[in-house]
Backbone as a chain_set.jsonl record, in Angstrom:
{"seq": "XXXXXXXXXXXXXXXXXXXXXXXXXXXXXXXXXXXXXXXXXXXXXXXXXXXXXXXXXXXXXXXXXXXXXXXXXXXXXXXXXXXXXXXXXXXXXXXXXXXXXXXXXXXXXXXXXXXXXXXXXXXXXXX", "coords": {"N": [[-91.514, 53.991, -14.846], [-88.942, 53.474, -13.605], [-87.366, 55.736, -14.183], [-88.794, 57.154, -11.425], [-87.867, 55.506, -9.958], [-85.171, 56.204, -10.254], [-84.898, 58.398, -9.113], [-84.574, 58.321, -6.554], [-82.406, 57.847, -3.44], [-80.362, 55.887, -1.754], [-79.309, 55.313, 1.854], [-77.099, 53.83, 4.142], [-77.106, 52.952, 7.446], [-74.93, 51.027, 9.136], [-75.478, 48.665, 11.767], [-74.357, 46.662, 13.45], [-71.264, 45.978, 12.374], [-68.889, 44.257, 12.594], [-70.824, 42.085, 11.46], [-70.7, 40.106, 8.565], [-72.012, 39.354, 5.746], [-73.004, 38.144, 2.307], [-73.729, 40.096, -0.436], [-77.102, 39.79, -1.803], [-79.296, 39.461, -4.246], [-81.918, 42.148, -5.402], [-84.539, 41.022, -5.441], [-84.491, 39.404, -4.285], [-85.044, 40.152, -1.372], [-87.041, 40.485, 1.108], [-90.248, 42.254, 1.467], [-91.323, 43.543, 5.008], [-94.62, 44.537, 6.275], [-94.446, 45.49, 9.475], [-92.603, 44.84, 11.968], [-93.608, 42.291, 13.343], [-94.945, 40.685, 11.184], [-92.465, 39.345, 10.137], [-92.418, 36.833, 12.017], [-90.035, 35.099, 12.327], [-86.994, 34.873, 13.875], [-84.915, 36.92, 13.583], [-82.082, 39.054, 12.679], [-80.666, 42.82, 12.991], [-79.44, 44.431, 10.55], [-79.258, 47.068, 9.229], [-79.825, 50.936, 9.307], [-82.046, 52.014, 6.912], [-82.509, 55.091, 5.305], [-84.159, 57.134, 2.901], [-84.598, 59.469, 0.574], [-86.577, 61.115, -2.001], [-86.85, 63.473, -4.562], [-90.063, 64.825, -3.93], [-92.256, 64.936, -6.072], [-91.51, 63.674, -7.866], [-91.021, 60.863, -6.835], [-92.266, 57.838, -6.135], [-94.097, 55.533, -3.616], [-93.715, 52.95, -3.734], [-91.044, 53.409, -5.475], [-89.376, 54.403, -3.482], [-89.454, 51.891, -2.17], [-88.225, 50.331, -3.475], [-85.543, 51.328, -3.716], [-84.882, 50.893, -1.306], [-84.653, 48.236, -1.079], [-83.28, 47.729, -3.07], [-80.627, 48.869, -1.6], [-80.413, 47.224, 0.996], [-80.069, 44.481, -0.273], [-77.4, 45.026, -1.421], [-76.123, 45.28, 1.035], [-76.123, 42.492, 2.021], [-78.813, 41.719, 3.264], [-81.519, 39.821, 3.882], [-84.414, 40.964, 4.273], [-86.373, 43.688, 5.079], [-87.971, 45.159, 6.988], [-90.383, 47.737, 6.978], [-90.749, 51.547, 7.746], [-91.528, 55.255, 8.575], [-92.9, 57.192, 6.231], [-92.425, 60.201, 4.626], [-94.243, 62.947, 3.7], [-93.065, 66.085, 2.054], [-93.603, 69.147, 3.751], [-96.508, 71.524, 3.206], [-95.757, 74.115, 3.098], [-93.21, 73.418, 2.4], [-92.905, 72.872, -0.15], [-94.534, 74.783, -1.227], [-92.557, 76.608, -1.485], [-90.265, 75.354, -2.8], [-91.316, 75.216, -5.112], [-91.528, 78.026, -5.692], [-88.695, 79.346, -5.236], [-87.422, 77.104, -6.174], [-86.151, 75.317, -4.14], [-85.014, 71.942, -2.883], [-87.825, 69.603, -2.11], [-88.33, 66.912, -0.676], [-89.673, 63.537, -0.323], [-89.538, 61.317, 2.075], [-88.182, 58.303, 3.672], [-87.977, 55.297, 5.576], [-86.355, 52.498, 6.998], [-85.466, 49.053, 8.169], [-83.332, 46.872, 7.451], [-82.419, 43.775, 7.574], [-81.815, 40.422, 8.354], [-82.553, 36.996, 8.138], [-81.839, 34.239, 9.298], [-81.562, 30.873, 7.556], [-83.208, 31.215, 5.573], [-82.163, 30.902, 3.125], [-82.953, 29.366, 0.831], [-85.134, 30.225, -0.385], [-84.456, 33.078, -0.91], [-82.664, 31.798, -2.885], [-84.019, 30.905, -4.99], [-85.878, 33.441, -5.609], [-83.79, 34.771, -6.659], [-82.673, 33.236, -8.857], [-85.039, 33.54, -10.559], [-84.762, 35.495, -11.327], [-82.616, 35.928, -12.88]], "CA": [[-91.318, 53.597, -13.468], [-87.962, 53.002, -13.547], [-87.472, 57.196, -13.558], [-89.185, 57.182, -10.605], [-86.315, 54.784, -8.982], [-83.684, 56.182, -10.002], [-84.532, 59.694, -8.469], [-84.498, 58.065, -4.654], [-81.354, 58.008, -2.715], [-81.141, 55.163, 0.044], [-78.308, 55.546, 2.654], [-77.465, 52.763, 5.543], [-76.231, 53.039, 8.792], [-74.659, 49.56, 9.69], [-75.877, 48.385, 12.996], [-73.129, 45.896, 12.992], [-70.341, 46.114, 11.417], [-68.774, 42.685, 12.631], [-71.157, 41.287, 10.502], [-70.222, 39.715, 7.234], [-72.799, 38.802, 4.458], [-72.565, 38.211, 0.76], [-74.561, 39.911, -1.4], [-78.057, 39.035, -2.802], [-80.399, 40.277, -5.614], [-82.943, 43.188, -4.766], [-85.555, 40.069, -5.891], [-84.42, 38.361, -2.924], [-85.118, 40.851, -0.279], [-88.474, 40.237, 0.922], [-90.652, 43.518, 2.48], [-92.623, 43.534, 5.598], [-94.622, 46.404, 6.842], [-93.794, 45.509, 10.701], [-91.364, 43.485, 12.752], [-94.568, 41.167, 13.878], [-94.982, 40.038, 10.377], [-91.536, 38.454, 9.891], [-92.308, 35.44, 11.679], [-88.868, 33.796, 12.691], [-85.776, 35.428, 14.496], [-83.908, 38.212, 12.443], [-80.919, 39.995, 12.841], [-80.699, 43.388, 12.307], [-78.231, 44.836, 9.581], [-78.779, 48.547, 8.93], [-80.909, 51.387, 9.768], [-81.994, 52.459, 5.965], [-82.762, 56.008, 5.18], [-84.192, 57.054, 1.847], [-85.38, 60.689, 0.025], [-86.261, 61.873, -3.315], [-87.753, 64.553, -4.903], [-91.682, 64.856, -3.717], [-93.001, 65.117, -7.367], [-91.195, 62.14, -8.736], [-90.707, 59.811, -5.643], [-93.392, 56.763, -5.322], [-93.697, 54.715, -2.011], [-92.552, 51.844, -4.844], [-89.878, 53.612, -6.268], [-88.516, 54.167, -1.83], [-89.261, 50.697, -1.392], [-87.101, 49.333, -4.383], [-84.387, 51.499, -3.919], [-84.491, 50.573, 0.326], [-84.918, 46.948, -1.042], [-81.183, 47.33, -3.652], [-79.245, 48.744, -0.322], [-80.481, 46.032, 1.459], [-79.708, 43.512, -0.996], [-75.729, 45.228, -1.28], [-75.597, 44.636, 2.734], [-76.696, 40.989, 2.217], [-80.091, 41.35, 3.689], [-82.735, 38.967, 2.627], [-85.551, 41.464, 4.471], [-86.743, 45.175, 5.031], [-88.893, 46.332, 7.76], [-90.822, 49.174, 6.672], [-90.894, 52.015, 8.561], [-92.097, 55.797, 7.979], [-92.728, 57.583, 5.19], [-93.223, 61.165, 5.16], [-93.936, 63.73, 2.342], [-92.479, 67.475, 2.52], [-94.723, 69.985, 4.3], [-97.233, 72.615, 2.371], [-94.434, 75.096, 2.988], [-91.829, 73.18, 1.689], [-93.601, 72.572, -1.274], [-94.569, 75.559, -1.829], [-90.878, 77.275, -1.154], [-89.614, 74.539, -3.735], [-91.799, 76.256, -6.728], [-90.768, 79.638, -5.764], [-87.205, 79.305, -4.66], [-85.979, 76.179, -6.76], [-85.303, 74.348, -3.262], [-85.839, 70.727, -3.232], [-88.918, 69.163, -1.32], [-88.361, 65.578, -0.326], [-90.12, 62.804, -0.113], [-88.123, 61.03, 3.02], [-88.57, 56.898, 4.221], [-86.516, 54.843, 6.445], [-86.817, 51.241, 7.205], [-84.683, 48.356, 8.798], [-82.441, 45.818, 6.688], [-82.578, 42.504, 8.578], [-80.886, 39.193, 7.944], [-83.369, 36.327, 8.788], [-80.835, 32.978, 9.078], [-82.37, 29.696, 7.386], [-83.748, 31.966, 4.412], [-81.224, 30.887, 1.742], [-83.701, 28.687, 0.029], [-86.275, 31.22, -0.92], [-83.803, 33.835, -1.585], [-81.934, 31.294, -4.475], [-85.057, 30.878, -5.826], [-85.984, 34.429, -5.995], [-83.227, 35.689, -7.245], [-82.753, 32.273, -9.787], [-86.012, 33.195, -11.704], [-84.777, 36.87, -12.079], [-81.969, 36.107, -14.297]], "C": [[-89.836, 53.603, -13.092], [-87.077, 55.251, -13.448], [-87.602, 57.25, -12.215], [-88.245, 56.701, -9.212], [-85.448, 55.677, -8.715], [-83.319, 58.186, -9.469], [-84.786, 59.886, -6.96], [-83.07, 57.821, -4.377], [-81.71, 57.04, -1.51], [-79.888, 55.315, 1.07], [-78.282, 54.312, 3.377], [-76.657, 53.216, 6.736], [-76.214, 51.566, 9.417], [-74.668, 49.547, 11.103], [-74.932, 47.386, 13.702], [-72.213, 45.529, 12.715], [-69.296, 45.147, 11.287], [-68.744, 41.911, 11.426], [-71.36, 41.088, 9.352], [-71.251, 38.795, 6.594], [-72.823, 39.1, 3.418], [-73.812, 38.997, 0.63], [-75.77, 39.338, -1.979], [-78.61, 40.102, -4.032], [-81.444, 40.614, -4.414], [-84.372, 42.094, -4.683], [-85.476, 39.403, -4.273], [-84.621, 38.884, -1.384], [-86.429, 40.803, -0.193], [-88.891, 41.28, 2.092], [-91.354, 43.17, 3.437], [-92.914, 44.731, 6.162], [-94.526, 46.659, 8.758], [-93.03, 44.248, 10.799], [-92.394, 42.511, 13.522], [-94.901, 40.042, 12.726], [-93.914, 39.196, 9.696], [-91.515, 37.145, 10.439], [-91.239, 34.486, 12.526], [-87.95, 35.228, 13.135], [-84.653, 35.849, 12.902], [-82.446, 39.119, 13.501], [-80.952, 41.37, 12.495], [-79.552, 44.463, 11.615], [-78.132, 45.974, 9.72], [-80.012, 49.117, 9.306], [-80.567, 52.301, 8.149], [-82.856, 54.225, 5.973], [-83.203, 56.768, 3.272], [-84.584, 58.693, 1.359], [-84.948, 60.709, -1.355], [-87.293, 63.163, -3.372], [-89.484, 64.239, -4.764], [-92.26, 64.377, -5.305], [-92.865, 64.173, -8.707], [-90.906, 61.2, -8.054], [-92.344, 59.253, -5.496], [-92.849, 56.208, -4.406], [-93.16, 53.375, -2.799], [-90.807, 51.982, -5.62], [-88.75, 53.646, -4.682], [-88.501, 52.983, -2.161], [-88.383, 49.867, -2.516], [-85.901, 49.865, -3.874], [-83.898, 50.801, -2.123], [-84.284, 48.934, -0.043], [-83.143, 46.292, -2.052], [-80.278, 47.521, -2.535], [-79.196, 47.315, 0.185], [-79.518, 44.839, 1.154], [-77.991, 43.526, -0.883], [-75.203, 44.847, -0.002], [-75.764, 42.924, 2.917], [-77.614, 40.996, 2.94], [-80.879, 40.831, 3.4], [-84.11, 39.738, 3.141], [-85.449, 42.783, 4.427], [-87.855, 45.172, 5.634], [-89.372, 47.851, 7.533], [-90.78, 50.38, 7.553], [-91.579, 53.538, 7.788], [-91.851, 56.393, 6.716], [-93.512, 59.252, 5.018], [-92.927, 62.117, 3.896], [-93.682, 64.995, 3.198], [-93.913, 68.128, 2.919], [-95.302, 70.906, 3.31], [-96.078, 73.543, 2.055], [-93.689, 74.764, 2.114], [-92.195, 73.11, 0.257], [-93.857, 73.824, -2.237], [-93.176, 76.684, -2.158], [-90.126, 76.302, -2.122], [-90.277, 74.945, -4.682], [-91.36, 77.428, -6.737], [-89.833, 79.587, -6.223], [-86.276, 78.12, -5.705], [-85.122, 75.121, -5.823], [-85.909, 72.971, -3.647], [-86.994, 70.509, -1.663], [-89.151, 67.957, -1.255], [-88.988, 64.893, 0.285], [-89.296, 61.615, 0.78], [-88.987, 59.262, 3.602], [-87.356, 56.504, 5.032], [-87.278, 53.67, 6.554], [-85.548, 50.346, 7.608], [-84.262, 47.189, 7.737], [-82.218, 44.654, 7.829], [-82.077, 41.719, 7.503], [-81.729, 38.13, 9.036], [-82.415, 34.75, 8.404], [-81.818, 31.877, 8.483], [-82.899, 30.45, 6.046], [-83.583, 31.548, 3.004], [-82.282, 30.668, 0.683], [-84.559, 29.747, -1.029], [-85.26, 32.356, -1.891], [-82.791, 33.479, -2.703], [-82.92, 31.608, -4.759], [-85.745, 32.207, -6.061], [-85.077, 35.638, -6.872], [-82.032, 34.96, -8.956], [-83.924, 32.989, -10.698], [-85.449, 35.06, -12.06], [-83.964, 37.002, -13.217], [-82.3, 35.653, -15.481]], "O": [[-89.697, 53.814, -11.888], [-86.352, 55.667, -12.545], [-86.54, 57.404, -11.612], [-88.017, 57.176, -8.1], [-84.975, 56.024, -7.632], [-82.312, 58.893, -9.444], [-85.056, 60.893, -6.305], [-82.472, 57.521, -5.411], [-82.623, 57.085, -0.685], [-79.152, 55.748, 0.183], [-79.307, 53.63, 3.35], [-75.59, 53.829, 6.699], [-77.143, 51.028, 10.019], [-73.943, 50.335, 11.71], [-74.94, 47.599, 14.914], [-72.194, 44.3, 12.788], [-68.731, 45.007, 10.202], [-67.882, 41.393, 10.716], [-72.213, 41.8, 8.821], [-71.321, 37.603, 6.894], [-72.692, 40.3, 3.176], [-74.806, 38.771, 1.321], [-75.587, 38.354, -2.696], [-78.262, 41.208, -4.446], [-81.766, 40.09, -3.348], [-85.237, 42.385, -3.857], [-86.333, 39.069, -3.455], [-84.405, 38.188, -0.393], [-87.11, 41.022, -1.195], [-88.356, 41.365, 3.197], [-92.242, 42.387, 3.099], [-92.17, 45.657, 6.486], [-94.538, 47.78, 9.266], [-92.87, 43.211, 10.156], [-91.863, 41.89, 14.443], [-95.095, 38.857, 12.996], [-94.243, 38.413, 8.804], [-90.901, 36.253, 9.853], [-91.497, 33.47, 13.172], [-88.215, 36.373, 12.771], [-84.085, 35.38, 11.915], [-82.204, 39.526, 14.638], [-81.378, 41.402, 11.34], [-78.902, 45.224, 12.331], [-77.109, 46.372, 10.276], [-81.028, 48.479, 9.582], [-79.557, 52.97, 7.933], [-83.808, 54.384, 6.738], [-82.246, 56.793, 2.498], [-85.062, 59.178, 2.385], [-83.851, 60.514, -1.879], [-88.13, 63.625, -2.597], [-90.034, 63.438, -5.52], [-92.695, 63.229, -5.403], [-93.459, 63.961, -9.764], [-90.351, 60.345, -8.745], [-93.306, 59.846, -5.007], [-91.646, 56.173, -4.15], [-92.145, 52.824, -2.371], [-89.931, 51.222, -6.033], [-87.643, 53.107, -4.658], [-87.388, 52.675, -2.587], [-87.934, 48.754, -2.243], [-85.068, 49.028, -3.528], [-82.787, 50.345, -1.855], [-83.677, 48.32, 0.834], [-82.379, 45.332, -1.951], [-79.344, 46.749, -2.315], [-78.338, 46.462, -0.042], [-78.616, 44.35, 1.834], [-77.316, 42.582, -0.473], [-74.14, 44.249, 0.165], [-75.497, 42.316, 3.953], [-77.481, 40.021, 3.679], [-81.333, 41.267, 2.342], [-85.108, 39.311, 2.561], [-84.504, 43.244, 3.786], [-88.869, 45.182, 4.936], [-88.786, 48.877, 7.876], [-90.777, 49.844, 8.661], [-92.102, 53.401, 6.682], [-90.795, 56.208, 6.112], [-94.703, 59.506, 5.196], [-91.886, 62.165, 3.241], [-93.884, 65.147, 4.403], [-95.023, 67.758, 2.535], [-94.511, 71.151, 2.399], [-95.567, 73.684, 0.943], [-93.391, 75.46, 1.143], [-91.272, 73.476, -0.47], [-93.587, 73.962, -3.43], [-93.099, 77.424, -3.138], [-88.962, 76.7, -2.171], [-89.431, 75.145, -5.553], [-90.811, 77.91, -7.728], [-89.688, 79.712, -7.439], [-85.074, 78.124, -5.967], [-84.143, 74.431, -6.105], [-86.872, 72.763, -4.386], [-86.936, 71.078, -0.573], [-90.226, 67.621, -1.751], [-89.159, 65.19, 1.468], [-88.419, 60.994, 0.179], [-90.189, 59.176, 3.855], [-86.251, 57.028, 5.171], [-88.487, 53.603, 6.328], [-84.476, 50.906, 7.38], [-85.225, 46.624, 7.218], [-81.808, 44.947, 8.952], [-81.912, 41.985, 6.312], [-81.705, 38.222, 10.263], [-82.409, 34.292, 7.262], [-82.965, 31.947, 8.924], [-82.879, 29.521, 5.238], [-84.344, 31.68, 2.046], [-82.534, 31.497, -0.191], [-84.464, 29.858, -2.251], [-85.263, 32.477, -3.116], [-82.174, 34.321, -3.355], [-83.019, 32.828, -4.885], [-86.44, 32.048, -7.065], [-85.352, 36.707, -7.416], [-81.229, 35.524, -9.698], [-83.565, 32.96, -11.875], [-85.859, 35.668, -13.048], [-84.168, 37.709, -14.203], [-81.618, 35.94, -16.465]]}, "num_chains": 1, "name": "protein.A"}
């Protein structure tokens, strides 16, 4: 599994840039799959962007690596967003040819204030 990670790529585009937050653990970033399921008033940090290779990219291995940027921006969340595999074409033009054929996600890095609590304690039992 851990393969699987480390052949995604996540990018951010700071929405923000003002704003100043430490650091958490990837443990402490908590996913949702819309902005209805968060609940409480968020901020939002970055607009994340992710691709790996089709043939070794899980939607687990995106959502960890979208869930370490996060974490480096100080986000304690991640709004999911899509997730889209390469086309027949591309796919097939990447066995021929040797191009790559990416497996591509994006999702939102948020900063939900009042959080701390949860996010010690999630990122307390990891060490």
């Amino acid at each position: 599994m851990v393969l699987l990670a480390a052949c995604v790529s996540t990018n951010a585009a700071v929405m923000n840039p003002s704003l100043k937050l430490q650091p958490v653990c990837p443990d402490g970033v908590q996913v949702f799959s819309d902005s209805s399921r968060v609940g409480k008033p968020y901020t939002e940090v970055a607009v994340l962007n992710s691709k790996g290779e089709s043939d070794m990219t899980s939607e687990s291995g995106m959502i960890k690596s979208q869930r370490k940027k996060a974490a480096e921006l100080g986000a304690n969340g991640v709004i999911l967003g899509t997730m889209k595999d390469p086309s027949t074409g591309a796919k097939i033009a990447s066995s021929l040819f040797g191009t790559s054929a990416n497996r591509k996600g994006n999702a939102i890095a948020i900063y939900i204030p009042g959080d701390s609590t949860r996010v010690a304690a999630a990122c307390k039992t990891m060490k």
